[in-house]
C-alpha positions as CSV (number, residue, x, y, z in Angstrom):
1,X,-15.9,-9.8,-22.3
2,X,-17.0,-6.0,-22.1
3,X,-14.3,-3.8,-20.8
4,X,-15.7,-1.7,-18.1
5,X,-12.1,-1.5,-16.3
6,X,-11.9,1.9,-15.5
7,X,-9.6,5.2,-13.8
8,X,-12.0,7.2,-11.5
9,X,-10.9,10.5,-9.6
10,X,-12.8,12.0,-6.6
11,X,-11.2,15.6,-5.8
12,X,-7.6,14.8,-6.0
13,X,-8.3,11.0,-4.9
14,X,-7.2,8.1,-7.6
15,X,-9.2,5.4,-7.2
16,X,-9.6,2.0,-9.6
17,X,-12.4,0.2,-10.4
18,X,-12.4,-2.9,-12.6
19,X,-13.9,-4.6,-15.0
20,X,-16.4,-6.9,-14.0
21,X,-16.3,-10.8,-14.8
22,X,-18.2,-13.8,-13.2
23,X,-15.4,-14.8,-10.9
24,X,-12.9,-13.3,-9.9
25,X,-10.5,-16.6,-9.3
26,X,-7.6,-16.6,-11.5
27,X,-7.4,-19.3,-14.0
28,X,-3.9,-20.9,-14.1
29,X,-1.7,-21.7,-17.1
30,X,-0.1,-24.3,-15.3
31,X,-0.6,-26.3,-11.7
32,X,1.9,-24.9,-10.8
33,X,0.3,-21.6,-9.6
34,X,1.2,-19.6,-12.4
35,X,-1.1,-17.1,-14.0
36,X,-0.1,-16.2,-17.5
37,X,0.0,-12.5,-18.4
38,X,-1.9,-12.9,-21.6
39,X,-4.7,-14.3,-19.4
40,X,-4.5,-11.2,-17.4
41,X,-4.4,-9.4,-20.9
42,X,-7.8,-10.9,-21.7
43,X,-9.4,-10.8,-18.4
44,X,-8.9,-6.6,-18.6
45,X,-10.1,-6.6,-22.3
46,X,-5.9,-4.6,-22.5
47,X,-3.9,-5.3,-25.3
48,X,-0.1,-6.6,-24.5
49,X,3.1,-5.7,-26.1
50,X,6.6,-6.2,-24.9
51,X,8.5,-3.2,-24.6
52,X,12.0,-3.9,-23.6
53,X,12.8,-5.4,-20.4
54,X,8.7,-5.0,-19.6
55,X,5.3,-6.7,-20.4
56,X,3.0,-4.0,-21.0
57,X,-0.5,-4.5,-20.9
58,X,-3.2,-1.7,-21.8
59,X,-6.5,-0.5,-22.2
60,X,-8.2,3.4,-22.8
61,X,-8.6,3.3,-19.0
62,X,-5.5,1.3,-17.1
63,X,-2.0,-0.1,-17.8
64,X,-0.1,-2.3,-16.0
65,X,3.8,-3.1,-16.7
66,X,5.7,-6.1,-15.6
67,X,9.1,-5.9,-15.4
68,X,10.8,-9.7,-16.3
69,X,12.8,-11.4,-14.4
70,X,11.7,-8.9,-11.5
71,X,9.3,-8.0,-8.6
72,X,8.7,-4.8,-10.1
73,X,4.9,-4.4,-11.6
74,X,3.4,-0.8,-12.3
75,X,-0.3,0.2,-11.8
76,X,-1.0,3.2,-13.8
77,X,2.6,4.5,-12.9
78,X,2.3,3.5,-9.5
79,X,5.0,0.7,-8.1
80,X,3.6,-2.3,-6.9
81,X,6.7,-5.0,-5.6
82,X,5.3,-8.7,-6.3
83,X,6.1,-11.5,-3.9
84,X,8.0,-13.4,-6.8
85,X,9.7,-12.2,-10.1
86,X,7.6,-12.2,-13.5
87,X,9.2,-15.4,-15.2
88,X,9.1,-17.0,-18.3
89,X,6.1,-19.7,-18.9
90,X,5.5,-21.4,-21.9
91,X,5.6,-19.4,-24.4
92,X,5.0,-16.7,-22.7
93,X,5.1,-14.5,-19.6
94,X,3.5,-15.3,-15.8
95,X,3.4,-14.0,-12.5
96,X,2.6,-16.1,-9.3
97,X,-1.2,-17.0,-8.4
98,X,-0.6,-15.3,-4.9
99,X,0.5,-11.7,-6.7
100,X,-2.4,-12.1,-9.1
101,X,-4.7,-12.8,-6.1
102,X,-4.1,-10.8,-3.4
103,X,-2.3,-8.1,-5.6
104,X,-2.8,-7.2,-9.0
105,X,-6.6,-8.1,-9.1
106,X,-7.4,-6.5,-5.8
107,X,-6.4,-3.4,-6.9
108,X,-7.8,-3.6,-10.3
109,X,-11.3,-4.9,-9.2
110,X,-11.7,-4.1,-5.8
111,X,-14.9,-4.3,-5.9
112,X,-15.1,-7.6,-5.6
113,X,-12.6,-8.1,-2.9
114,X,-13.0,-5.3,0.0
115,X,-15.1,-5.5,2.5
116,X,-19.0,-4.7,2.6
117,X,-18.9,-2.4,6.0
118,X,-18.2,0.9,5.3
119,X,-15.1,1.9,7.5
120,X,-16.5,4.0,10.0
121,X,-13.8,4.3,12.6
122,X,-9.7,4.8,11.5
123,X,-7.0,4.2,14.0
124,X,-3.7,6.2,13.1
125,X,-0.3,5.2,14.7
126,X,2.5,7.8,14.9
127,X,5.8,5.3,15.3
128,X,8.5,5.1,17.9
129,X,7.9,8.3,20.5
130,X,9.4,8.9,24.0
131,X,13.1,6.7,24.7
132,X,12.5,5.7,21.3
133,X,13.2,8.8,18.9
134,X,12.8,6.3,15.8
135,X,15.3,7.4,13.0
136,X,17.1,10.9,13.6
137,X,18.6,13.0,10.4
138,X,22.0,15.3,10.8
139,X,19.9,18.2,11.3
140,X,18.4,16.5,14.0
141,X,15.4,16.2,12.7
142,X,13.5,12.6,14.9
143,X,11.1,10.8,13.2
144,X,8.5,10.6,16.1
145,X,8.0,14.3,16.4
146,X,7.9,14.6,12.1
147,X,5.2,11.6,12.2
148,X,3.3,13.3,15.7
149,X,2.6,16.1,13.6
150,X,1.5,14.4,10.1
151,X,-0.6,12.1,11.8
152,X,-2.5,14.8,13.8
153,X,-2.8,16.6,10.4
154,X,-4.2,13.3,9.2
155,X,-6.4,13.1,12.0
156,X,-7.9,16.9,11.2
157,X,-8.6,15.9,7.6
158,X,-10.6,12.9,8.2
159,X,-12.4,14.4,10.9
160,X,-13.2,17.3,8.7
161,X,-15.3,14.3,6.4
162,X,-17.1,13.4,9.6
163,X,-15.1,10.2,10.4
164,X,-14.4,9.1,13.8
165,X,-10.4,8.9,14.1
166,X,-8.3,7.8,17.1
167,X,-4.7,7.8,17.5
168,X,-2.6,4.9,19.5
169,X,-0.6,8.5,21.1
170,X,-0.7,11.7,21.2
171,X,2.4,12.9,23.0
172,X,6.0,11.7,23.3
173,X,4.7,8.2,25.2
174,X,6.1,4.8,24.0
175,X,3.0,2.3,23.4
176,X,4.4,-0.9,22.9
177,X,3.5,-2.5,19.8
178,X,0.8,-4.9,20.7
179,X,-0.1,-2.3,22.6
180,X,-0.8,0.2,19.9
181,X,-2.4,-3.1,18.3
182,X,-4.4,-3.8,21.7
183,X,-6.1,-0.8,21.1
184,X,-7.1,-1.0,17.6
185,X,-8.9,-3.9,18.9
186,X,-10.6,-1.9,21.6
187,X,-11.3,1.0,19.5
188,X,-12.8,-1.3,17.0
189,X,-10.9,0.1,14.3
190,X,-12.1,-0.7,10.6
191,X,-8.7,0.5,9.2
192,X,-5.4,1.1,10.6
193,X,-2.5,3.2,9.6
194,X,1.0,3.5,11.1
195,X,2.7,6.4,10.1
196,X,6.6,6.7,9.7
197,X,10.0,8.7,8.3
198,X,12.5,6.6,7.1
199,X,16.2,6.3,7.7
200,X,19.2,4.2,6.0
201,X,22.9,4.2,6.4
202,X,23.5,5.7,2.7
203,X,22.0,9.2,2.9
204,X,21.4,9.2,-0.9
205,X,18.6,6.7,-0.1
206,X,14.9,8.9,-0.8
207,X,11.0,8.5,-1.4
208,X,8.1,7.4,-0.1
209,X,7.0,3.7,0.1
210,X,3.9,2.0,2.0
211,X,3.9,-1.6,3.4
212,X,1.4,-4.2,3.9
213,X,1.4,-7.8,5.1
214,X,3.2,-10.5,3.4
215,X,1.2,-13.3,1.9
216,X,1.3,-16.7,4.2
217,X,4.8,-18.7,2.6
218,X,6.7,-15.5,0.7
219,X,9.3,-13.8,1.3
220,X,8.5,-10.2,2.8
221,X,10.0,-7.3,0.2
222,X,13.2,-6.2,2.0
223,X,14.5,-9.7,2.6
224,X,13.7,-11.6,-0.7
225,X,16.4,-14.0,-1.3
226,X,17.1,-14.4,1.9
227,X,16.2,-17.2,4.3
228,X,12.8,-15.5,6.5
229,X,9.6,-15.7,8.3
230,X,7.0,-17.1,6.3
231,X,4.0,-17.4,8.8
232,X,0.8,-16.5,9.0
233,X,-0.6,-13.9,11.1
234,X,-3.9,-12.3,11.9
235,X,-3.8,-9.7,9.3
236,X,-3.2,-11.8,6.4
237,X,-7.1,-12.7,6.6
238,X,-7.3,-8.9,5.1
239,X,-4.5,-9.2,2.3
240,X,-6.7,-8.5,-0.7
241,X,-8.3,-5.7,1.1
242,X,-4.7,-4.7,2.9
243,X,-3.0,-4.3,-1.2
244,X,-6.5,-2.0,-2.3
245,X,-5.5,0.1,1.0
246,X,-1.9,0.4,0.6
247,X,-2.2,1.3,-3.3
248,X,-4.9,4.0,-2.6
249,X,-2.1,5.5,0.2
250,X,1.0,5.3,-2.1
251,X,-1.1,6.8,-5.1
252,X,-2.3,9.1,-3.3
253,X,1.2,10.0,-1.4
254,X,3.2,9.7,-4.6
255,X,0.6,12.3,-6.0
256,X,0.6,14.8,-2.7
257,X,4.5,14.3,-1.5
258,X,5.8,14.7,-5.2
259,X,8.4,12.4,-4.4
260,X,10.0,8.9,-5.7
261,X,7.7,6.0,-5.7
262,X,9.6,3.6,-3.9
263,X,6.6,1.3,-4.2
264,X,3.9,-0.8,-2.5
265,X,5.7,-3.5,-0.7
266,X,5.2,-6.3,1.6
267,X,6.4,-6.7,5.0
268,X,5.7,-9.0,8.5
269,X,5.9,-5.4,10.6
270,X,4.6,-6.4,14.0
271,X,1.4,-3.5,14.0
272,X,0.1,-4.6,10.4
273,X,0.5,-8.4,10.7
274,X,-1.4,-8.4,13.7
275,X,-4.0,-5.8,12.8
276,X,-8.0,-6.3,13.5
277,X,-8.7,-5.3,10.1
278,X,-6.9,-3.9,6.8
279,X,-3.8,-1.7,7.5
280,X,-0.6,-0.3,5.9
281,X,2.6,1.4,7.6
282,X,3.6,4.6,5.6
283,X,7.1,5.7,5.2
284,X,7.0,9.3,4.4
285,X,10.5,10.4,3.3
286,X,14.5,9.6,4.6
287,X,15.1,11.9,7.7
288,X,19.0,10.6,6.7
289,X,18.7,12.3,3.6
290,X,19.6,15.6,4.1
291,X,16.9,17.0,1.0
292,X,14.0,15.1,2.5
293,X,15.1,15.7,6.2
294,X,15.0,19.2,5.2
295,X,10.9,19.0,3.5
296,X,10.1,17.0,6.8
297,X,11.1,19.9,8.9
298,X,8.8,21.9,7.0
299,X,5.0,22.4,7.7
300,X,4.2,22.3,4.2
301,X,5.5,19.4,3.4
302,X,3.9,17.9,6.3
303,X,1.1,19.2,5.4
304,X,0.8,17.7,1.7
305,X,1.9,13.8,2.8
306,X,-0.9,14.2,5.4
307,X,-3.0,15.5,2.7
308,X,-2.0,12.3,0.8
309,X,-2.3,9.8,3.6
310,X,-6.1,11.4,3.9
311,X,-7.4,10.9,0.4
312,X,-5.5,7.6,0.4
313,X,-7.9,6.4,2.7
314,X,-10.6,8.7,2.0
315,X,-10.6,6.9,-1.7
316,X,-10.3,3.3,0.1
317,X,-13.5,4.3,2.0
318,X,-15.2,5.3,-1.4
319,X,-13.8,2.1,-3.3
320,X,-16.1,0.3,-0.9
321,X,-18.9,2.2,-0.7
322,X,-19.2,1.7,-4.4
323,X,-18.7,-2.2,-4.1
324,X,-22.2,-1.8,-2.3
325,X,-24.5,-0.8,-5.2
């Protein structure tokens, strides 16, 4: 196999293609749904090395690291949480079929996973607003009017590139949450984006982090090990195109925000799992810690996790209108 697995950059937009193979089903070292990382090796013409506590596998264009024993997994740098740890197989190392599928291999070939239609139309939801203030920092700082503003700033950007943009509010109004979904429907919306600020009960807690759906029988992210919803919903028919969304966002917001990758993770929030189409939920910085609660008051920092929200999806857009030649 030719390696043609490589880094692009549009502007200040990191984008992945991959390397292109006749199929891009995963060939299992075991019937138990286990893809080994030295087929993974091969498949990506990388090399493979362990280094520590990690498996890391590398090319001139792309490295991935898997942590063992762990959900953790890096894409060029960028955190990606798996479903299940990295365990020991055989030999050697494997990750689950589903993180292979609807993870790692979306996001290195997406090409051959997102869909043909160029998104045309974006729906943008700012969380909580009116009775619902969302989380609320000890400067007094609320998340709905720090993610009002990013999302309008969002909103300007893509516009600015000619794409048609709606927004589920506009003012301090509550939507419910099927009805912000409800109107991605009627919008038509090719991609969807809820916008938030984190809080926690430990202000130390910081970074950025951006969700999409969990596969159909794992554990979401934030409650692994813990008895939870496994269900399908309607958004799951996206989840390889979901994973190239949210890493193009984080990537893209890690870059932008300059602050700590808290990861791409997976999680049943009501507004992605039901989405019409491919969506993520943002978390743009801890209004309950009082450093980030202090760049969240600011317009410029507002300004640059817009700016990386924008050329997050901006390079999703571009990732598929390259799968069409």
């Amino acid at each position: 196999m030719h390696p043609i697995t490589r880094k692009l950059f549009l502007s200040n937009v990191v984008l992945l293609a991959g390397c292109r193979s006749a199929t891009v089903e995963a060939r299992s070292s075991s019937p138990t749904g286990i893809v080994s990382l030295s087929y993974v090796a091969r498949l990506y013409s990388m090399s493979m090395a362990s280094v520590g506590k990690k498996m890391m596998l590398q090319n001139k264009w792309n490295k991935i690291e898997v942590e063992t024993n762990s959900r953790r997994a890096w894409i060029n740098g960028i955190m990606v949480w798996l479903h299940h740890p990295c365990r020991k197989s055989g030999s050697g190392w494997g990750i689950r079929e589903v993180d292979f599928k609807k993870g790692i291999d979306p996001i290195m070939r997406s090409y051959a996973y997102v869909p043909s239609k160029t998104p045309r139309v974006v729906v943008l939801d700012p969380g909580h607003g009116g009775k619902d203030s969302g989380a609320i920092g000890a400067r007094k700082v609320y998340e709905k009017k720090a993610v009002l503003s990013i999302s309008s700033r969002v909103k300007a950007h893509l516009e600015a590139k000619k794409i048609t943009v709606r927004m589920t509010r506009t003012g301090d109004t509550l939507p419910s949450l099927q009805q912000r979904v409800d109107y991605a429907s009627r919008a038509g919306a090719d991609l969807f984006v809820s916008i938030h600020a984190d809080g926690a009960g430990d202000s130390s807690a910081h970074g950025v982090e951006t969700f999409v759906p969990t596969a159909p029988g794992c554990d979401s992210s934030n409650h692994y090990g813990q008895a939870g919803d496994k269900s399908a919903f309607p958004g799951n028919l996206f989840d390889a195109a979901n994973a190239v969304l949210g890493f193009s966002i984080q990537s893209n917001l890690i870059k932008k925000s300059k602050r700590s990758d808290r990861g791409l993770r997976r999680a049943r929030f009501f507004v992605i799992k039901n989405a019409p189409c491919p969506a993520a939920l943002v978390e743009c910085g801890f209004v309950t810690n009082p450093a980030e609660e202090a760049l969240l008051i600011s317009a410029e920092y507002r300004e640059a996790v817009a700016r990386g929200i924008s050329n997050g999806i901006l390079g999703y857009m571009t990732l598929v209108k390259r799968a069409q030649k």
